[in-house]
N, C-alpha and C positions, 0 to 999 in steps of 0.2 A: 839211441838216445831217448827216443820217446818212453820205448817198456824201461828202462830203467826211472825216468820218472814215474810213471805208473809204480814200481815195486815200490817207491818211495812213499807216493801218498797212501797204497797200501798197507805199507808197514806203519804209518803215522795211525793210520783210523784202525789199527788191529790194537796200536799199544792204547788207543784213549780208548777203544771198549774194554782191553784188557783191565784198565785202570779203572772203569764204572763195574766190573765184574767182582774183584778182586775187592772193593769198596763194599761192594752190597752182599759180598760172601761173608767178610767180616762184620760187619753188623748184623746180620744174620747170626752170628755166633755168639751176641750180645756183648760186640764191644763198641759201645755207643762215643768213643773218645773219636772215633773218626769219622762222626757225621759234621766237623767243626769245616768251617770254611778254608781255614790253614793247612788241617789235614789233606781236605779234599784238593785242593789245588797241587798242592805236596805232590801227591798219588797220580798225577794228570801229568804234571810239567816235569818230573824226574824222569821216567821212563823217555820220555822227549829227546829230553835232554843228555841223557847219557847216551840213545840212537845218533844225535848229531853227534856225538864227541866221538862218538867209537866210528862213525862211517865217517870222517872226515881224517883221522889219524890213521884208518887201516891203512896197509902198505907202504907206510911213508916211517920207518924205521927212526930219523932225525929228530921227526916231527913228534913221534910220539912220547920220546925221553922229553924233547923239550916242555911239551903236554904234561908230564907227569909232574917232573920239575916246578912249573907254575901251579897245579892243582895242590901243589904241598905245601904249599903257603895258607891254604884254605884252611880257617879251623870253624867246626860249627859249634858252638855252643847253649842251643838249645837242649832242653831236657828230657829224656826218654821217657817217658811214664811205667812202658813194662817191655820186656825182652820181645813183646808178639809187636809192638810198634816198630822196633830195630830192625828187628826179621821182615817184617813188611815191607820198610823201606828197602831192605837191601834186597827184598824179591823184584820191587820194581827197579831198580838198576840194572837189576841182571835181567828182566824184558827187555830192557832198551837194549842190552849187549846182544842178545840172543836174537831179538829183529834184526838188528846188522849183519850178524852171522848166516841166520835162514828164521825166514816164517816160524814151518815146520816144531823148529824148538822153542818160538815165542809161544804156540798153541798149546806145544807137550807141558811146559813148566806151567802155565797158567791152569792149565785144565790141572794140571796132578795139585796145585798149591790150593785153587777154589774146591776140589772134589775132599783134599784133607780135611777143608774148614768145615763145610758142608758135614760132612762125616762126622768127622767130631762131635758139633754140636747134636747133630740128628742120635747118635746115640747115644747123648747125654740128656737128652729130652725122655727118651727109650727106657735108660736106668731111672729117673723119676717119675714117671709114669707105672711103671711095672717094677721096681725094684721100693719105690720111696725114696732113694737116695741118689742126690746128685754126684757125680763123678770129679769135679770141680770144687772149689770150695772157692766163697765171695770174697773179691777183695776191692778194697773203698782206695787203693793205693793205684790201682790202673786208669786213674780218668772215667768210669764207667757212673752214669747217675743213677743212684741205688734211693729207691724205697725205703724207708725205715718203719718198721711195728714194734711197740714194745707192748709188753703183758706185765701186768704185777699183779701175782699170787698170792694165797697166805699160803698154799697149800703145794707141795710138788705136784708137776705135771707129767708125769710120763709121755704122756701124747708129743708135748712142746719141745721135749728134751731131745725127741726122735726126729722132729721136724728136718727136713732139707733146708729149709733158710736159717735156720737159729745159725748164730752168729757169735753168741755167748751170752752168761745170765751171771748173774749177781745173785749172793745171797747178802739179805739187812737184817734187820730187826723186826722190820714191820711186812717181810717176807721177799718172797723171789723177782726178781724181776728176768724177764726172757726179749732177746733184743734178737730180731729179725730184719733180714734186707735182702733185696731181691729188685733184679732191674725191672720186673713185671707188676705194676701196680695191683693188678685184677688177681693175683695170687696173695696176697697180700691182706687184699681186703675181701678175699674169700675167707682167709684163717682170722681175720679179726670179725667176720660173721658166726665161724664156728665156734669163738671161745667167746664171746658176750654173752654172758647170761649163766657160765655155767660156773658152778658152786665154786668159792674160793678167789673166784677173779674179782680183783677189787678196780683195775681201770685198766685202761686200755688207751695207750697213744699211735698216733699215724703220721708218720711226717712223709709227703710229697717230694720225690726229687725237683 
């Protein structure tokens, strides 16, 4: 009676570090939508919560239809911002299953899901750094607080046009405009150090997320 209590507080403090891990791999990868208090609680209390519902229905065949039955009344209606939010959520549910089931495969899936995130971003960091081009392309449609730079030229830029943040540019009458974003403020206001000043450029805006 006793070790299986023990398995149990262990598998509790394996899914909330899972859920601090998995948290911080993801923002790491610069998706800052889930430093939100909502999120974060979200990421903590699912995993939980899917471990009690799954270790209280195993074995119990009756129990479990009836389980399903009332959980199918549930509708959520909150809004997904991007398919990696969805995927996230349904990685912590399936921690909470996989606790139930063995450790062993709470550790496998977390480590393979943070080493993907990790990975990703680290070689997308790799291809601009060493390539100049991100791998990724920004989008203002996932919850992510972006930087904005704009440029207005009379002149084409070659340099702007090649940039990794450009985002897109306008042509006026009274010339180009080049519109940059980037969740890294200090890249930002690196490239709006290096085009002040130089021939053609007529202003230069910055807006703060």
């Amino acid at each position: 009676m006793l070790t299986s209590e023990l398995d149990k507080l262990l598998a509790v403090a394996l899914l909330l570090c899972a859920s601090l891990l998995v948290r911080q791999a993801v923002i790491f990868s610069g998706q800052t939508w889930i430093r939100t208090f909502s999120h974060t609680l979200t990421l903590l209390l699912l995993p939980l919560v899917t471990y009690s519902l799954t270790s209280v229905i195993s074995g119990n065949i009756a129990l479990s239809l009836g389980m399903v039955g009332a959980l199918s009344i549930v509708r959520f209606r909150n809004p997904v911002k991007s398919p990696l939010e969805l995927v996230t959520y349904f990685l912590m549910i399936s921690c909470g299953i996989a606790a139930a089931v063995s450790v062993s495969w709470l550790v496998l899936l977390v480590g393979s899901a943070v080493g993907t995130l990790v990975v990703a971003e680290l070689f997308n960091r790799w291809s601009r750094r060493v390539r100049g081009v991100a791998l990724y392309t920004t989008s203002f449609t996932e919850g992510n607080a972006l930087h904005t730079l704009e440029v207005f030229s009379e002149t084409e830029m070659p340099d702007l046009l090649a940039h990794a943040a450009l985002v897109g540019f306008d042509k006026t009458p009274e010339g180009i405009v080049y519109r940059f974003a980037s969740p890294s403020r200090q890249d930002l206001l690196t490239l709006s150090g290096a085009v002040n000043g130089q021939t053609g450029i007529t202003r230069i805006a910055f807006a703060a997320a």
